[in-house]
C-alpha positions as a printed Julia matrix, in Angstrom:
61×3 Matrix{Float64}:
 29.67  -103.57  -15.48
 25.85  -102.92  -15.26
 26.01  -101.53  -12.47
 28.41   -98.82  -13.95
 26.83   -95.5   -15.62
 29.96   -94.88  -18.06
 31.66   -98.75  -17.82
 33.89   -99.58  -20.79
 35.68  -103.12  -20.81
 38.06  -102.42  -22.35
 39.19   -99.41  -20.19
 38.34  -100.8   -17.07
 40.65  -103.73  -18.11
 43.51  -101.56  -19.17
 43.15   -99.69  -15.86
 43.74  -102.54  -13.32
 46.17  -103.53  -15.37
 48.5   -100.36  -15.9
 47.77  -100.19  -11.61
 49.15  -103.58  -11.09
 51.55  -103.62  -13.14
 50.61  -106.39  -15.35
 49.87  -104.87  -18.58
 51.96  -104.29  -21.11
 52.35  -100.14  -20.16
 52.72  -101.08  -16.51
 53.12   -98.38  -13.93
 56.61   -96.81  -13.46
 58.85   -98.41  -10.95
 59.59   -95.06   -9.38
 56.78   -94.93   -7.73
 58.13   -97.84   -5.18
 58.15   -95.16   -2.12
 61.99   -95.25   -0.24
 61.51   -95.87    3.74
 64.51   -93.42    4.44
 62.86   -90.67    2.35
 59.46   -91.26    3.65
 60.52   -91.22    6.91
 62.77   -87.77    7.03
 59.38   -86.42    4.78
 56.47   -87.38    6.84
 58.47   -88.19   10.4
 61.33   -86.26   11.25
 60.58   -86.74   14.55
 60.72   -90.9    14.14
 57.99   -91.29   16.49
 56.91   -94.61   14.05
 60.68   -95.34   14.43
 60.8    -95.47   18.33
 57.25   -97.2    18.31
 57.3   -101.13   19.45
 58.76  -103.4    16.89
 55.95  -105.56   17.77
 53.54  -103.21   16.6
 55.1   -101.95   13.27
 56.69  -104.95   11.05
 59.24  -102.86    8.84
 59.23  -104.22    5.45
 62.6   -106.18    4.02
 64.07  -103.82    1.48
């Protein structure tokens, strides 16, 4: 916290917690991103889709 020109404890404590989750206002669970919806958003071509399975471990939804 020295280091830091406007540091707060407090704050920075709330912070990392609300962005992992752990506090007691944690982050929404909406923002879990949805591979399908991703995918069709950001590659409609599926070129990470036809890529090597070796390459890109899809998570386990």
């Amino acid at each position: 916290m020295e280091h830091l020109i406007d540091g707060d404890i407090a704050s920075n404590n709330g912070g990392w917690q609300w962005s992992a989750s752990t506090g007691t206002d944690a982050a929404p669970y909406f923002r879990i991103m949805n591979p399908e919806t991703q995918s069709i958003k950001f590659d409609p071509q599926e070129n990470i889709l036809k890529m090597d399975s070796r390459v890109i471990a899809m998570p386990n939804f």
